[in-house]
C-alpha positions as CSV (number, residue, x, y, z in Angstrom):
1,X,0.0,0.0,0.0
2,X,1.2,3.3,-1.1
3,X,1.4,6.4,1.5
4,X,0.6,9.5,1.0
5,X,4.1,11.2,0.4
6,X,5.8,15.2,-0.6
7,X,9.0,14.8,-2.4
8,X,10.9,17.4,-3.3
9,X,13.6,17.7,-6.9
10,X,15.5,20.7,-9.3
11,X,15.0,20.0,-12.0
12,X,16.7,22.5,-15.3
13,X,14.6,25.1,-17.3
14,X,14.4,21.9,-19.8
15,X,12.9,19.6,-17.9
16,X,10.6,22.3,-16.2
17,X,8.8,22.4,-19.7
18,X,8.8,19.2,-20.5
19,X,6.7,18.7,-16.7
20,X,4.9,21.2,-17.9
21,X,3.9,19.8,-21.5
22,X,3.3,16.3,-20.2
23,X,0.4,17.8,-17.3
24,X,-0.4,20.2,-18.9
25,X,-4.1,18.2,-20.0
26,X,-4.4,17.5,-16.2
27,X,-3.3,21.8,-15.4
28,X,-4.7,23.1,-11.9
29,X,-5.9,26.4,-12.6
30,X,-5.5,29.4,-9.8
31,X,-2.7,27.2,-8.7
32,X,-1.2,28.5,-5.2
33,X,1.1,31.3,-4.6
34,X,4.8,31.2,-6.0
35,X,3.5,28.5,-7.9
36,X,4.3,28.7,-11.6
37,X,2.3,25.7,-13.2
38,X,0.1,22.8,-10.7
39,X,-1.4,20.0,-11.9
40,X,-2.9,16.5,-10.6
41,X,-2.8,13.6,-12.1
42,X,-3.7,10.1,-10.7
43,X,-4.1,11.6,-7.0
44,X,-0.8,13.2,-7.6
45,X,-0.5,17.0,-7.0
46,X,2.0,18.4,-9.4
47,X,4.2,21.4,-8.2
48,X,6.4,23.6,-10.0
49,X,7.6,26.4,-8.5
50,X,8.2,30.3,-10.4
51,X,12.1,31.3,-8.6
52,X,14.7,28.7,-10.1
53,X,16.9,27.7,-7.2
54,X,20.2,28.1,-8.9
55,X,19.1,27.6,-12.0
56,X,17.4,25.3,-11.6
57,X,13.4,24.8,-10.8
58,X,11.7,23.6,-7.5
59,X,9.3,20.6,-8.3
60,X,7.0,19.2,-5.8
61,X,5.1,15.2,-6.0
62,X,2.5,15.6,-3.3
63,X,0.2,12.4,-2.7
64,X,-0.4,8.9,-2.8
65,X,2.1,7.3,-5.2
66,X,4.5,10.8,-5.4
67,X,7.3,8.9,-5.4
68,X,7.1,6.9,-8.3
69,X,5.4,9.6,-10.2
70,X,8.5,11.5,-9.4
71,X,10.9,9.0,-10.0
72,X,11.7,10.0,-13.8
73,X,12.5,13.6,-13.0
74,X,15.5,12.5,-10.8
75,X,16.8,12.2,-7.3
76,X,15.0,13.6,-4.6
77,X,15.9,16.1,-2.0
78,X,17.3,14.7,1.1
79,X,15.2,17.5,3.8
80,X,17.8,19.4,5.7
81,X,17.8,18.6,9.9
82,X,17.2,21.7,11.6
83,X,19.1,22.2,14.6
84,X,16.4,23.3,17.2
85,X,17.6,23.6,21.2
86,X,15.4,21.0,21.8
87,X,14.4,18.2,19.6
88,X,11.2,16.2,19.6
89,X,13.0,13.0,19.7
90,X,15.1,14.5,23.2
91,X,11.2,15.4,24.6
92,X,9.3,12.1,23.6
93,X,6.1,12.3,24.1
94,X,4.4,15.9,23.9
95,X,1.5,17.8,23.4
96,X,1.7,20.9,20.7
97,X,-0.7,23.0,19.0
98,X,-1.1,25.8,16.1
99,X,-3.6,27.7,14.5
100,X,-4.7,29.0,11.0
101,X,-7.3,31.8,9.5
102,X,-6.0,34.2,11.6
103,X,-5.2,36.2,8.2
104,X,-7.8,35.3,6.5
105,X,-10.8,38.0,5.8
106,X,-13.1,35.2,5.1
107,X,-13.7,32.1,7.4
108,X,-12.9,31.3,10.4
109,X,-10.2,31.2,13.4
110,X,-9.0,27.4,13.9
111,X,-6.8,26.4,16.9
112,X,-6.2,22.6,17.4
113,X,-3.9,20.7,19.6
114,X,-2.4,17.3,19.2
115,X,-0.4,14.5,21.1
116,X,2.4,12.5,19.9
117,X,3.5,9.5,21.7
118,X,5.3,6.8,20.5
119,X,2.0,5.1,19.0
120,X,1.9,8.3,16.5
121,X,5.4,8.6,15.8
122,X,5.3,6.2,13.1
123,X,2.6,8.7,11.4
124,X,5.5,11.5,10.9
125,X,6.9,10.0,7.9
126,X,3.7,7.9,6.5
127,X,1.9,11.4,6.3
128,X,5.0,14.2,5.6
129,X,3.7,16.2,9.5
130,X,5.2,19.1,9.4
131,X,4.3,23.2,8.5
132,X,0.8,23.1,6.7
133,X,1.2,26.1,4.9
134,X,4.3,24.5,3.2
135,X,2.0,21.9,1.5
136,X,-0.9,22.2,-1.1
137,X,-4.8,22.1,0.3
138,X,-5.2,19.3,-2.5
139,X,-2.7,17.0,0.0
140,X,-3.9,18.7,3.5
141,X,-7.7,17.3,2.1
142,X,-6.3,14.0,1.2
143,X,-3.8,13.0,5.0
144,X,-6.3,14.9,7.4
145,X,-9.6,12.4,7.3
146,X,-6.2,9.9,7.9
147,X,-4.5,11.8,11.1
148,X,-8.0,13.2,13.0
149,X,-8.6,9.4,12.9
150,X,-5.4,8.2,14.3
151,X,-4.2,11.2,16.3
152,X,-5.4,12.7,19.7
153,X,-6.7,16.5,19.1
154,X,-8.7,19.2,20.1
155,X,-10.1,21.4,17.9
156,X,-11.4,24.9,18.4
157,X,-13.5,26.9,15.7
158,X,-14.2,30.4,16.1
159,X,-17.0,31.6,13.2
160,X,-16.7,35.3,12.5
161,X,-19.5,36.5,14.4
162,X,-18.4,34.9,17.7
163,X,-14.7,36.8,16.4
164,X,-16.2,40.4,15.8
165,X,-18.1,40.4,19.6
166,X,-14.5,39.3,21.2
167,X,-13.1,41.9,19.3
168,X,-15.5,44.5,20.6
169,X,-15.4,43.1,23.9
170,X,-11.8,44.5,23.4
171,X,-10.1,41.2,22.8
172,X,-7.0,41.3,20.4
173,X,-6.4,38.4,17.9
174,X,-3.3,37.4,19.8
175,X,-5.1,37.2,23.0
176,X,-8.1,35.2,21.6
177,X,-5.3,33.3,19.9
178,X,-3.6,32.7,23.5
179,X,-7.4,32.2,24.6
180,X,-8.0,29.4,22.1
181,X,-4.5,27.6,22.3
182,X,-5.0,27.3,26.4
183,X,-7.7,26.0,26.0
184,X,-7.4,23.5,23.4
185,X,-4.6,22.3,25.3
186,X,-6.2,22.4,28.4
187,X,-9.1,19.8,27.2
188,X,-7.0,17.4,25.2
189,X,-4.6,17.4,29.3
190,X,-7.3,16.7,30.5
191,X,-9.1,13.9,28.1
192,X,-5.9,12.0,28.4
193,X,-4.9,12.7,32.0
194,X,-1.7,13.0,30.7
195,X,1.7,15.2,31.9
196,X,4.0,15.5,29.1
197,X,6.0,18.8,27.4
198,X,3.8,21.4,26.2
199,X,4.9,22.7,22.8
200,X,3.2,26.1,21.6
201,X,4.2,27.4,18.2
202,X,5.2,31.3,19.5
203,X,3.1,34.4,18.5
204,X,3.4,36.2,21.0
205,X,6.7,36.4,23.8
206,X,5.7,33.9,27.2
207,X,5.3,36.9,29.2
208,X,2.9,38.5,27.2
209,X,1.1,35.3,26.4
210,X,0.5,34.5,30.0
211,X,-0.8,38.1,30.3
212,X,-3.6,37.4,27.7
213,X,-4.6,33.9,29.7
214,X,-4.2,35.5,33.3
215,X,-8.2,35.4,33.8
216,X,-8.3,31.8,32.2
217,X,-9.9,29.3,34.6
218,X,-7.3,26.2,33.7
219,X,-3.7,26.5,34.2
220,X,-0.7,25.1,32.0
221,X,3.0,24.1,33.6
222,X,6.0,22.7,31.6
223,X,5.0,24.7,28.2
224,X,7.7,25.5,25.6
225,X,7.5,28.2,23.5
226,X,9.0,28.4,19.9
227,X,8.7,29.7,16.6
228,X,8.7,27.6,13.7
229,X,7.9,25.2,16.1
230,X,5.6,23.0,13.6
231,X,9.1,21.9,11.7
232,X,10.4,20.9,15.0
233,X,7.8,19.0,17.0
234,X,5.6,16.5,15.5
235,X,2.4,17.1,17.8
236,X,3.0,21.1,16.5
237,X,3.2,19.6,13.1
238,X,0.3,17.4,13.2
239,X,-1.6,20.3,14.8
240,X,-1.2,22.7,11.4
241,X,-2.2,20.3,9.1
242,X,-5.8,19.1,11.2
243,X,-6.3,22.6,11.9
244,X,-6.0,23.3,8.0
245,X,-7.6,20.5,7.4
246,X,-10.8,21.8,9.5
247,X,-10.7,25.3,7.9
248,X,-10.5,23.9,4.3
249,X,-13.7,21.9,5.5
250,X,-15.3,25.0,7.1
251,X,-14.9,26.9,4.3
252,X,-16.5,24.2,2.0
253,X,-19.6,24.5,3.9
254,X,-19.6,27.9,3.4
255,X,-19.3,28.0,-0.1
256,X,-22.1,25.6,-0.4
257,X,-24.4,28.0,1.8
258,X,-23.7,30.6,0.1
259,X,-23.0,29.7,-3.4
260,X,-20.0,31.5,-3.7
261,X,-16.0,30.8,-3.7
262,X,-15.1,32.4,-1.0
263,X,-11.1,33.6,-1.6
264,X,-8.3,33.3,1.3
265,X,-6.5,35.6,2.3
266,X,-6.7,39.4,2.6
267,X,-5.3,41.0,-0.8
268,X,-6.8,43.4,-3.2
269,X,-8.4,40.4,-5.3
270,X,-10.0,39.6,-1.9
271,X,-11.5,43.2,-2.0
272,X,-12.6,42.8,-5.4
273,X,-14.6,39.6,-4.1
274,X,-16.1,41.1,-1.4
275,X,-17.4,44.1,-3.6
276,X,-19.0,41.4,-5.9
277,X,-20.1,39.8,-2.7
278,X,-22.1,42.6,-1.5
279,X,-23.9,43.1,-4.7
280,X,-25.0,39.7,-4.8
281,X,-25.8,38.5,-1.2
282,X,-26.1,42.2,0.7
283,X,-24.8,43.8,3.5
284,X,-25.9,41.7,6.2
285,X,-24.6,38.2,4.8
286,X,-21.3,40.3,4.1
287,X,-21.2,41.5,8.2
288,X,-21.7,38.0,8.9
289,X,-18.8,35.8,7.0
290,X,-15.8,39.2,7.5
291,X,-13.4,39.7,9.8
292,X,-14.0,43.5,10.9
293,X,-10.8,44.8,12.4
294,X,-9.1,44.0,9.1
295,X,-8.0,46.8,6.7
296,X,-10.2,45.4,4.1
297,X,-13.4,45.9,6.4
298,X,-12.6,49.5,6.9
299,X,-11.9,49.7,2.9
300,X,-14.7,48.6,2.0
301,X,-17.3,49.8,4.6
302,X,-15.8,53.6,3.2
303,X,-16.9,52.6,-0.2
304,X,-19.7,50.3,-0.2
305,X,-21.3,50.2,3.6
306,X,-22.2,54.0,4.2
């Protein structure tokens, strides 16, 4: 049985177009940033990337079978260790979690948590865990029905009505992200009576974190703060691809209530949706789905909401 796999080549500007020409009947269209050309073919996601890396181009396999799909285009990447002060495989077992949507205009906040014991190690390399925004949606859809079923988590969905009232109740997004991190951690603790490392990918400095959570009911001990922390620590890793796993699946819901693509992100094409957006489905749907402490709310509310 083959596992759902990323790997990584260069390949030269020659072989970039003959990638190209040989997909391009199975081409992705409105393929992800930095993305020069994306296709799928046979549950394989197709990656080629626009910067040349030394002259030569970046070309991702993502999916089930990757690596014999990739196998003609040469030797893969061996990924680079990075040195960290304090490895997952020094801290065993350990609890981590991350978030996602928090700079999106559209859809909501998602915070989940995750555990990682030596029953879910084993899932690290079977499912490439690891930074979720590093990977394509296509291959977050395809792993995450596979790792909510065989790892412990939390998850924590904040629509963007229950979002707007924090804000006004003079919440900031790092302290409802702080809010929604303790807390996911807190119940997953506590479902698995468990005492292990806490790993919390960093937004915010300790001090000031524990300065958003001071009025929180439920205490944490033994947490570790770090950035990048979802290369470094499987449970942090696991955590970023079910929480972008959930939004992806939020979002589809979404879509299918209101008929629409809704767009991630916050650019000006994001601004041109919303404009179409208000037309179509009015002012209160538009209030309903947006973020409105975001630049684009205050943009458009000049322009469209007076």
């Amino acid at each position: 049985m083959n596992h759902s796999e990323i790997v990584t080549l260069l390949i030269s500007e020659t072989e970039a177009a003959s990638l190209m020409a040989l997909y391009e009947h199975e081409r992705i269209e409105n393929p992800p940033a930095y993305v020069r050309f994306a296709a799928k073919h046979d549950g394989v996601t197709v990656l080629l990337y626009e910067k040349p890396h030394d002259g030569r181009y970046k070309a991702v396999f993502q999916g089930y079978g990757a690596g014999e799909e990739a196998k003609p285009w040469g030797v893969p990447l061996t990924p680079k260790k990075k040195p960290t002060s304090r490895s997952s495989a020094n801290l065993g077992a350990h609890l981590g979690s991350d978030e996602v949507g928090t700079g999106d205009f559209f859809g909501p906040v998602v915070v989940v948590a995750t555990y990682m014991g030596a029953k879910q190690m084993p899932l690290v390399k079977r499912y490439s865990i690891g930074d979720s925004k590093t990977m394509t949606d296509a291959f977050i859809r395809e792993v995450g029905p596979e790792l909510i079923k065989q790892i412990p988590y939390s998850l924590l969905i904040v629509p963007n009505e229950k979002y707007n009232q924090l804000v006004v109740q003079g919440f900031n997004l790092n302290r409802i992200k702080a809010w929604l991190h303790q807390t996911a951690l807190v119940n997953l603790k506590k479902r698995l009576k468990t005492h292990v490392p806490i790993i919390i990918d960093q937004f915010c400095s300790p001090k000031m974190f524990a300065k958003h959570v001071i009025d929180h009911p439920e205490k944490l001990t033994n947490v570790i703060f770090e950035t990048k922390a979802e290369s470094r620590y499987p449970a942090v890793g696991a955590a970023s691809m079910i929480a972008r796993y959930a939004f992806l699946d939020y979002m589809d819901r979404l879509n299918q209530e209101y008929d629409v693509k809704f767009p991630f992100g916050a650019s000006r094409l994001v601004d041109d949706f919303a404009k179409r957006f208000i037309e179509k489905k009015g002012r209160e749907a538009f209030e309903r789905v947006t973020k409105h402490n975001f630049r684009n709310y205050r943009d458009l509310s000049k322009t469209n909401l007076d």
